[in-house]
C-alpha positions as semicolon CSV with decimal commas, in nm:
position;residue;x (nm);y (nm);z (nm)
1;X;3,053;6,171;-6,752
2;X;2,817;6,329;-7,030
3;X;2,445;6,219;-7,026
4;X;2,218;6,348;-7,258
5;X;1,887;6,214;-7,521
6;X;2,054;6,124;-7,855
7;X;1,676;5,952;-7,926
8;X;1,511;6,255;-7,973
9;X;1,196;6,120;-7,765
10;X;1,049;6,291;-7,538
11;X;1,134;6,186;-7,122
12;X;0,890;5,923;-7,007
13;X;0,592;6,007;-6,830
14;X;0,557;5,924;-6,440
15;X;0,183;5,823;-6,494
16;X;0,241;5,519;-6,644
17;X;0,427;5,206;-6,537
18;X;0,759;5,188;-6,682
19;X;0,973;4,867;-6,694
20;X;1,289;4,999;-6,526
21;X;1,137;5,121;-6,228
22;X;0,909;4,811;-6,177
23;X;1,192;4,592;-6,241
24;X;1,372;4,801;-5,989
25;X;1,121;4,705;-5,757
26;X;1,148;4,365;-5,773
27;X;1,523;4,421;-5,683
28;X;1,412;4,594;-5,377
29;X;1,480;4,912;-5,534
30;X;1,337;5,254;-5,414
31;X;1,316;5,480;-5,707
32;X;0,952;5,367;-5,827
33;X;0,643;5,551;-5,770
34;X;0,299;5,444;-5,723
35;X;0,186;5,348;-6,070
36;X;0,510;5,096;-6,118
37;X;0,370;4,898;-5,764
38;X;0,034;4,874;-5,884
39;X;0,098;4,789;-6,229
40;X;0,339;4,503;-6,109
41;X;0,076;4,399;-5,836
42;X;-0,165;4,371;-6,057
43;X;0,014;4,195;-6,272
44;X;0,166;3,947;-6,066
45;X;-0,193;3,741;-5,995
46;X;-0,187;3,602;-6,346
47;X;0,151;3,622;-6,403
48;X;0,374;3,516;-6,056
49;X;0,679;3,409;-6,194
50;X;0,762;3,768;-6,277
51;X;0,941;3,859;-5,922
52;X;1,182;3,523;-5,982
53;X;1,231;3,609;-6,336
54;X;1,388;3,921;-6,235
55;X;1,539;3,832;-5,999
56;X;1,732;3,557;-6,156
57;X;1,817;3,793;-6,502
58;X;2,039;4,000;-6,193
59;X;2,205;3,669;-6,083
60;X;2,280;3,610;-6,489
61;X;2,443;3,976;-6,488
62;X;2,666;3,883;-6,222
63;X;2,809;3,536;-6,428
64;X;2,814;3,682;-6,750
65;X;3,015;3,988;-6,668
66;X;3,252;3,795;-6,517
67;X;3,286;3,519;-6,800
68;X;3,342;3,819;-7,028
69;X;3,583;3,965;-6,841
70;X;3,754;3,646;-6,792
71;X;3,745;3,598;-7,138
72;X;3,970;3,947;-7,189
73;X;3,655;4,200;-7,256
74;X;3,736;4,510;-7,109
75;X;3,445;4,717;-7,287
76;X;3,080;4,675;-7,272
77;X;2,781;4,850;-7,361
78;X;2,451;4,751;-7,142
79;X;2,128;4,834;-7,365
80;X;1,827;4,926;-7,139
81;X;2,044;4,907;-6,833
82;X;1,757;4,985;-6,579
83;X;1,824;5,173;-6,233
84;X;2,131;5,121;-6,045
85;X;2,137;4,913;-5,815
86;X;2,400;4,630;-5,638
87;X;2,616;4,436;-5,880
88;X;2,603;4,719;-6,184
89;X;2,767;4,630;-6,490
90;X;3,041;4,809;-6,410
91;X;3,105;4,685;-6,037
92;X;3,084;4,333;-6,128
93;X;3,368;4,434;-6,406
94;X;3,610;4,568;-6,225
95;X;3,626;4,329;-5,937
96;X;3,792;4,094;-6,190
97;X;3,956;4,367;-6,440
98;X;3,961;4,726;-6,302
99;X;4,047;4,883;-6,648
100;X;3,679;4,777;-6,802
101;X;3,506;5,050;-6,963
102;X;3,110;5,105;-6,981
103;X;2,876;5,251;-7,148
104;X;2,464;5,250;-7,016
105;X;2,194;5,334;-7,260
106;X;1,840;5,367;-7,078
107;X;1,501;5,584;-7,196
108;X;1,419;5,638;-6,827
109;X;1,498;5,989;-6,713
110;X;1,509;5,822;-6,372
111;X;1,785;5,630;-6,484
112;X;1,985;5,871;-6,617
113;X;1,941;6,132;-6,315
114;X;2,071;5,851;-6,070
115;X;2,317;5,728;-6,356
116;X;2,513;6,086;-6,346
117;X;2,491;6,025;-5,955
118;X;2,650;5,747;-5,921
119;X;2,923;5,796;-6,196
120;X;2,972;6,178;-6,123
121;X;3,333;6,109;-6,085
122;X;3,449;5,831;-6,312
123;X;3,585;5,883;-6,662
124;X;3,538;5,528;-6,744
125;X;3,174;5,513;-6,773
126;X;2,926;5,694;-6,889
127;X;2,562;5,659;-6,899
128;X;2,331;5,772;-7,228
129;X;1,961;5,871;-7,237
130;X;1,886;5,693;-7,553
131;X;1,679;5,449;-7,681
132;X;1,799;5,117;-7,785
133;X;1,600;5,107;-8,069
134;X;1,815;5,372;-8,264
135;X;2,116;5,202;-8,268
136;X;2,255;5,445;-8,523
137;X;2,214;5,708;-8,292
138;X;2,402;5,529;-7,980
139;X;2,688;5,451;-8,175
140;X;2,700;5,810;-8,268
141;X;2,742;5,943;-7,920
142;X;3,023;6,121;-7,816
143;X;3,042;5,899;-7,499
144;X;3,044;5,596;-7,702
145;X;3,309;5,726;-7,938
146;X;3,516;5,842;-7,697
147;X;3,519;5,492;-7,445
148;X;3,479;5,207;-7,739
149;X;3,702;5,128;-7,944
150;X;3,492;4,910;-8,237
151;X;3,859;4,751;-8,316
152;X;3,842;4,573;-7,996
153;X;3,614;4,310;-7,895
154;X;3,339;4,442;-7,725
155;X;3,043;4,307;-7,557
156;X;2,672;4,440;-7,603
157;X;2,426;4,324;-7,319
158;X;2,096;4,316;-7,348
159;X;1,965;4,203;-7,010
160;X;1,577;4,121;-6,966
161;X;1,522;4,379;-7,255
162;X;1,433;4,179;-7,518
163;X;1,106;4,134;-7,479
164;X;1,032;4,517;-7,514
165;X;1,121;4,499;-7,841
166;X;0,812;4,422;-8,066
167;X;0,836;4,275;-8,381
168;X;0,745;4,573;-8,505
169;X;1,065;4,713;-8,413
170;X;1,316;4,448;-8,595
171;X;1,448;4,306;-8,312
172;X;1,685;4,113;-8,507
173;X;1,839;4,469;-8,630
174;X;1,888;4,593;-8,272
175;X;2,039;4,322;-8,166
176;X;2,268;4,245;-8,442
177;X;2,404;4,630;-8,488
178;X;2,676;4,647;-8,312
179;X;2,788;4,262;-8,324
180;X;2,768;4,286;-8,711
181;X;3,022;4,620;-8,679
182;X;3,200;4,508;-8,403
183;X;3,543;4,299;-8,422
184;X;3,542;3,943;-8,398
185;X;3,558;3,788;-8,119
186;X;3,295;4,045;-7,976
187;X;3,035;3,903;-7,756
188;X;2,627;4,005;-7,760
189;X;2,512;3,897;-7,463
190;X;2,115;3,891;-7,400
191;X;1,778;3,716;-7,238
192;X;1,411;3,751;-7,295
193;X;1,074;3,626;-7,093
194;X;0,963;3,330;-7,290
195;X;0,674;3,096;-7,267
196;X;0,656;2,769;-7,397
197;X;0,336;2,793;-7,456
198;X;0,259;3,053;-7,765
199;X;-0,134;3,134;-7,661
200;X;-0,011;3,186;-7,297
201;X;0,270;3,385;-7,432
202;X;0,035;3,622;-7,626
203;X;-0,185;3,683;-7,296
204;X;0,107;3,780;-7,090
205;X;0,210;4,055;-7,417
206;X;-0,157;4,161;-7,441
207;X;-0,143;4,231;-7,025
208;X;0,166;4,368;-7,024
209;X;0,114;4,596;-7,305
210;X;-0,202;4,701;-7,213
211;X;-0,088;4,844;-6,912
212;X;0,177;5,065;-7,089
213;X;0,473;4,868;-7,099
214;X;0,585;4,743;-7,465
215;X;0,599;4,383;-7,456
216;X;0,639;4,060;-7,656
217;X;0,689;3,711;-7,499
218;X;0,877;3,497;-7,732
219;X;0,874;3,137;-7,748
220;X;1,235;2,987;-7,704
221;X;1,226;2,907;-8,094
222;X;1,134;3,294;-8,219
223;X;1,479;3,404;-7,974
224;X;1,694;3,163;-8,172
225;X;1,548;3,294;-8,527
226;X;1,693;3,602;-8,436
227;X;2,036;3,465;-8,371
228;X;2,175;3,286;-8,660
229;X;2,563;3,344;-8,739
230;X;2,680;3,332;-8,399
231;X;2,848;3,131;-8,206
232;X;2,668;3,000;-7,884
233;X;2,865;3,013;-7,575
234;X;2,823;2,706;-7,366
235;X;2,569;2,616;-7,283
236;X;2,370;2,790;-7,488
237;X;2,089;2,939;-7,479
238;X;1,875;2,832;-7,200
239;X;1,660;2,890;-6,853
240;X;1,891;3,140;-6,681
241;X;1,891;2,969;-6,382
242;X;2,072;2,695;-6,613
243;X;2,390;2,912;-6,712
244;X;2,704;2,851;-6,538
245;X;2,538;2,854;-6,203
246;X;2,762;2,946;-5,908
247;X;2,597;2,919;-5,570
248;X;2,855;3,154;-5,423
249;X;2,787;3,479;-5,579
250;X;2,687;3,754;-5,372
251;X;2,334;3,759;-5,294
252;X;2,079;3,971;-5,452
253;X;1,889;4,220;-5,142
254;X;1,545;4,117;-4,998
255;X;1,213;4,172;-5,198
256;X;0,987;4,398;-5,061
257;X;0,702;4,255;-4,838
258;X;0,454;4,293;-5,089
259;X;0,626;4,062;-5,345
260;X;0,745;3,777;-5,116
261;X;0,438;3,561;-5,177
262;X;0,572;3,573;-5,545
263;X;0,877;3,408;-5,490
264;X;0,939;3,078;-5,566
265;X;0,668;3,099;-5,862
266;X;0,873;2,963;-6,145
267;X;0,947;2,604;-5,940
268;X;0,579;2,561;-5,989
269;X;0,488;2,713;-6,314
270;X;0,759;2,606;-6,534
271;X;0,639;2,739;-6,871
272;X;0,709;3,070;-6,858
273;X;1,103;3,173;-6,781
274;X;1,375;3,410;-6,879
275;X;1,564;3,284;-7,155
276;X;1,933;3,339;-7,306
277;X;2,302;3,347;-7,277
278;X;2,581;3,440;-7,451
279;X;2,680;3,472;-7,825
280;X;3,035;3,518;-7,972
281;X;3,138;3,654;-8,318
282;X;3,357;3,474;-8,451
């Protein structure tokens, strides 16, 4: 496995919150310092259905992965993949086809240090320090070139990510990319935090930014103006909880003690949810 920057950017500071490691947390993760907690602590007041929204984006990974693979995907690339943790990409992949190949692309130096951990010794994926932003720089990596093949179908995931992407940033570029070069019958796979309503929407971007974290909640609406061309899988794009649920997958680990007043947030408050599904190119 080769991991390097092919961003450019400098590594991310450790005195500011950053998404991977406080979305870690919420996944009972350990690799998160002091600044992630209370960032996410303080954040979680005002905003409570955070810890179930990431919570069920992990559950999503599991039954997407394994409708793609069912569907004959065998390579994927995860955009913003986030620490490692139970259920990767990868491990989901191969429990149904054990010749997948993947590719991770995080900015977090954290990520990439226990990226090249985990995958020390396997050829078949690699993780990237890059920044999904620069798609023209990912597809240029050696790692990329050398596990996808852009003949094939391939599927690009990007898995509570999108709302990091300001429009500012031309979200609908990033996420089209690869699809738009890719063969048909690739897949882009992706969800976003949503809220229904736009002006409490705007207050959860203005917190969430302010404290360091780039951030844009989306109505459902603004999502699907940045999907046009492809071909919904069912059933669509919807409340993750409402894709292909399967109460048998394996469970996700504990939350921490400091987050388990949090759960259960989104049965109340039902207007803000993490939004998406899966797209095919046909």
């Amino acid at each position: 496995m080769v991991a390097e920057d092919v961003s450019g950017r400098s590594s991310v500071p450790f005195d500011v919150p950053t998404s991977a490691r406080a979305y870690g947390w919420m996944l009972d993760g350990k690799d998160n310092y002091e600044v992630d907690r209370e960032f996410l602590l303080r954040t979680l007041p005002d905003f409570p259905e955070c810890v179930d929204i990431a919570r069920q984006n992990r559950e999503f990974l599991f039954r997407v992965v394994r409708h793609l693979t069912e569907s004959g995907i065998r390579q994927f690339i995860d955009m913003g993949c986030g620490l490692p943790t139970d259920e990767n990409v990868h491990q989901v992949a191969r429990r149904f086809a054990p010749d997948t190949r993947v590719v991770y692309v995080d900015i977090d130096p954290i990520v990439l240090a226990h990226g090249r951990a985990l995958l020390a010794d396997d050829s078949t994926t690699a993780v990237i320090h890059g920044d999904m932003r620069d798609q023209d720089a990912i597809l240029g990596h050696p790692d990329v070139i050398r596990l996808v093949d852009f003949d094939e179908p391939v599927a690009v995931l990007f898995l509570s990510v999108v709302h990091h992407l300001t429009d500012a940033d031309d979200p609908r570029r990033v996420l089209r990319t690869i699809t738009d070069r890719a063969a048909p019958g690739s897949y882009l796979g992706l969800s976003q935090v949503v809220a229904d309503d736009p002006a409490r929407g705007a207050a959860m971007s203005a917190h969430i930014s302010g404290g360091g974290v780039p951030w844009q909640t989306r109505t459902p609406a603004e999502l699907d103006a940045l999907l046009d061309g492809l071909e919904p899988v069912e059933p669509g794009l919807v409340n993750l909880v409402d894709w292909r649920p399967d109460a048998d997958q394996p469970p996700l680990a504990p939350v921490h003690e400091d987050l388990a007043p949090y759960l259960g947030a989104t049965e109340q408050n039902k207007g803000i949810y993490e939004y998406g599904g899966l797209l095919r190119k046909a």
